[in-house]
N, C-alpha and C positions, 0 to 999 in steps of 0.2 A: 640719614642719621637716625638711629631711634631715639626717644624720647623716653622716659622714665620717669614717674611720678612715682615717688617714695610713697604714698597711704596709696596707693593704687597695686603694689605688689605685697608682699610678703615680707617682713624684715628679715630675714635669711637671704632672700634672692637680692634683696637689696646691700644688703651688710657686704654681700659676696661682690658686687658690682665697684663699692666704694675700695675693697680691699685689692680688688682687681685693676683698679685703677689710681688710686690714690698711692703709687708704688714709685719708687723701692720706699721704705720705712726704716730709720734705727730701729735697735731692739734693747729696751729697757732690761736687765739681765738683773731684776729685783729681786735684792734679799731683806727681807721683814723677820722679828719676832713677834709673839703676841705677848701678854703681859704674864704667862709664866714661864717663859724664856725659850719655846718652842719655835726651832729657826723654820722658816718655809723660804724657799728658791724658787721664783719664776718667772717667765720672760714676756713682755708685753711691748708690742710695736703701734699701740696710738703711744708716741712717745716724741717732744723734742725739749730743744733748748729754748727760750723765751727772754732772757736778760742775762746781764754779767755785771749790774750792778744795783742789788745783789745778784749772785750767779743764780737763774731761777730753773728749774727743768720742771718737767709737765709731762707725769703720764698718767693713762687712763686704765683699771681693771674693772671694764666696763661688769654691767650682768649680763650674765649668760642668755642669750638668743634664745636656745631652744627649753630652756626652765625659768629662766629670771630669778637662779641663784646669785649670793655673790660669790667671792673669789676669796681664798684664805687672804691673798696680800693685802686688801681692801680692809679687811676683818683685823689685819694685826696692826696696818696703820691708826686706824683708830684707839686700838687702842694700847699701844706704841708709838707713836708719832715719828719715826725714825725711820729713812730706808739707805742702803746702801743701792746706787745703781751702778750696776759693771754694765762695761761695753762690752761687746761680742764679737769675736775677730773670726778666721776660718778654721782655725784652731782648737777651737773649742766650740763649732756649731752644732755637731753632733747631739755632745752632751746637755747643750743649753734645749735643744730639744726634749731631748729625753728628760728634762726638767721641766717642762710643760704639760706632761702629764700631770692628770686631775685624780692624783691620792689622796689617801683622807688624812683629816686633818691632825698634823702633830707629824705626818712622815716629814724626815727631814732629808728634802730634792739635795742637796751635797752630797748625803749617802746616796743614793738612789743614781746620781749622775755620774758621779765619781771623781766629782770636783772637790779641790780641798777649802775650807773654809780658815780665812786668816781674820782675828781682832783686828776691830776697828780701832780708832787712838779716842774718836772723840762720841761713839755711838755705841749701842749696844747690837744693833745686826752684824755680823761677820761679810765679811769682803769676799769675791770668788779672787783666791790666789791669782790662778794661771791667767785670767781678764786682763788684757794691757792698759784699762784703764777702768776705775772705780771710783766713786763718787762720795763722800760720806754725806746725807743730807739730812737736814730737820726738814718735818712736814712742815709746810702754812699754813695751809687750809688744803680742804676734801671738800669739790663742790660736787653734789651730785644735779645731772643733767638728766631726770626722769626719773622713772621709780617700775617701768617697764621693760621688756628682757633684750638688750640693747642698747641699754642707757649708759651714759657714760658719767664716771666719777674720775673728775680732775682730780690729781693730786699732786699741790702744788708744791713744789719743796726747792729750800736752799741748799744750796753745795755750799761744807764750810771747810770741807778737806778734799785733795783729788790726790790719789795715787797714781802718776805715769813711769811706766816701765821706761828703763833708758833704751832698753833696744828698741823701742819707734823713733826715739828722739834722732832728728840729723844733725848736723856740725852744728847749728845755732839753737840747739834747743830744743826745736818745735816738733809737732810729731811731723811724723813722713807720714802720708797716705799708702804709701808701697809699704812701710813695713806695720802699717795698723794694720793693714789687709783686715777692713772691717765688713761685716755681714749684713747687708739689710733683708729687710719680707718684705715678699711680695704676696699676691692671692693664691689663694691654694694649699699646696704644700709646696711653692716653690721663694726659691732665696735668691739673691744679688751677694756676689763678689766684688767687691769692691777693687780690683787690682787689676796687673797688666794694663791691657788695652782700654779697659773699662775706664780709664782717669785718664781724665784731659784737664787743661787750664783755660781761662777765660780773662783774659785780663778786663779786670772790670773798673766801668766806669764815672770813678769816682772823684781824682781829682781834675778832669776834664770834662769840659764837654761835647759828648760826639754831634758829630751834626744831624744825625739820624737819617734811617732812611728814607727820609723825603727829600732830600736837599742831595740823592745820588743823583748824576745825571742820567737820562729815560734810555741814552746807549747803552748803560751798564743796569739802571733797572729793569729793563727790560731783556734782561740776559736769557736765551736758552739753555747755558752752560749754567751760570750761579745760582745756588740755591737760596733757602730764606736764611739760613745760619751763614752762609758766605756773605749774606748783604749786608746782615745785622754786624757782621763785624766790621766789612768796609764802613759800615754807617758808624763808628766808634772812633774813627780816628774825631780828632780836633778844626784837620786845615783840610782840605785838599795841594796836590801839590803843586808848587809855583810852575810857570810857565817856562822860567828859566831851567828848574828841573826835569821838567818833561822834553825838553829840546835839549838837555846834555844828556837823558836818557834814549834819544831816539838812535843814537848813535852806538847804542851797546850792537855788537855783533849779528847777538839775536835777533832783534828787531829788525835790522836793515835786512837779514834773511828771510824773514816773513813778509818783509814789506814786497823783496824782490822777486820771491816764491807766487805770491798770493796777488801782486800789481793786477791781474785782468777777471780777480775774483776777490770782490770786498767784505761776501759775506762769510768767504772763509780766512780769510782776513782777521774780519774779528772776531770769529769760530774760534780758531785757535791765539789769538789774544785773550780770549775771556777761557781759556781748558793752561794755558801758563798761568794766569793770574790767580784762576781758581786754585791750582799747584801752591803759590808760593803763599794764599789765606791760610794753608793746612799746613803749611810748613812754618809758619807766624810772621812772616814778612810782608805785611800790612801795605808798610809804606810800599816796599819794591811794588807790590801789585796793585797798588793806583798809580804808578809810574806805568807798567803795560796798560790797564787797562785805558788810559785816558792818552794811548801810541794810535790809539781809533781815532780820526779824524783829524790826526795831525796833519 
């Protein structure tokens, strides 16, 4: 494994490492005025969410690396304290690019991208229309993190308005991940698509306690079929399962065929108990596959 000591390289090579790794990121799609009403559009991914009471988000228009400029949006925060931040879908990552360009100051990235710009209700920066979601926010504070080209300036700001498009929304309201089809950065010039295959669920655990994976037993920790994400999930259930259930599961069809297949070979036995169990972890049926996996040494 290499090692890397940050005063020991170049802040570029370094910058390049963190953004390489520190991946996928949102992408802040900030729109600012300055104080003679000059809009500037651009997009920044040191960006997240922090609270929801008050709703707080937090992004950075660090200086620049290679001159230790700042950044128009920095410049009209201060002295507008106001940003709208739109999200970025795939829909619009093109143009959100081509908004990242470093023009001079007073071009206004709308024109420039070919995004239309809509009034805000309770702020003076305009909103990106086509954005399935937009933020209206007051700054709180601008910390700056240094005064070197690299440095990062928080800006801290409340959401006191959110515009969501109803077509993300599913039957309950809430957005759908499939139809935000959101964009994150990664290093480089490369992006993450948020959809299809890309989105999985994790049922997380919160109002139970799993038992973790220490308290698997060494048959199934010690698996050559299950991985670390297979285990971490077996380790999420609450119980393991009764005796009484594992002896009305030994009975499924399946089972008594493995048992009768494999009788003069135990270690493919549980070879293929632990390549079904593993099946039915990716499939989300938890329980069913501590019911196989624990058909080992019945």
């Amino acid at each position: 494994m290499s090692i890397i000591d940050p005063k020991k390289v170049s802040t570029g090579e370094f910058h390049g490492y963190m953004l390489g790794a520190i991946a996928p990121r949102p992408i802040a799609f900030a729109s600012t005025v300055d104080k003679e009403g000059n809009v500037n559009l651009s997009p920044f991914s040191f960006f997240n969410v922090f609270g929801s009471n008050p709703p707080v988000i937090v992004f950075s228009p660090a200086r620049r690396v290679r001159d230790n400029t700042t950044k128009h949006t920095l410049e009209n925060v201060h002295e507008v304290p106001e940003v709208v931040i739109n999200i970025v879908n795939f829909s619009i990552v093109e143009q959100m690019s081509l908004a990242s360009t470093e023009y001079d100051k007073g071009v206004n990235e709308f024109i420039k991208s070919g995004l239309t710009p809509e009034s805000s209700l309770l702020i003076s920066p305009p909103r990106v229309k086509e954005a399935p979601v937009a933020f209206e926010c007051k700054v709180l504070q601008i910390i700056p993190i240094g005064e070197e080209g690299g440095a990062a300036n928080l800006v801290v700001c409340e959401i006191l308005l959110a515009h969501i498009k109803d077509e993300i929304l599913d039957n309950d309201g809430k957005i759908d991940p499939f139809k935000l089809d959101p964009v994150a950065r990664m290093g480089g010039d490369w992006y993450c698509r948020a959809t299809g295959d890309a989105l999985f669920e994790i049922p997380k655990p919160l109002r139970n306690k799993g038992i973790g994976v220490d308290q698997i037993p060494e048959s199934v920790l010690n698996s050559i079929v299950l991985t670390g994400n297979n285990l971490g999930r077996l380790g999420n259930v609450e119980k393991l399962p009764s005796q009484d259930e594992l002896h009305e599961y030994m009975l499924q069809p399946q089972i008594q065929e493995m048992k009768i297949k494999y009788q003069n070979d135990p270690e493919s036995f549980s070879f293929h108990l632990h390549k079904s169990a593993q099946q039915l972890i990716e499939d989300g049926k938890v329980h069913e596959a501590w019911l196989v996996l624990l058909q080992d040494g019945q």
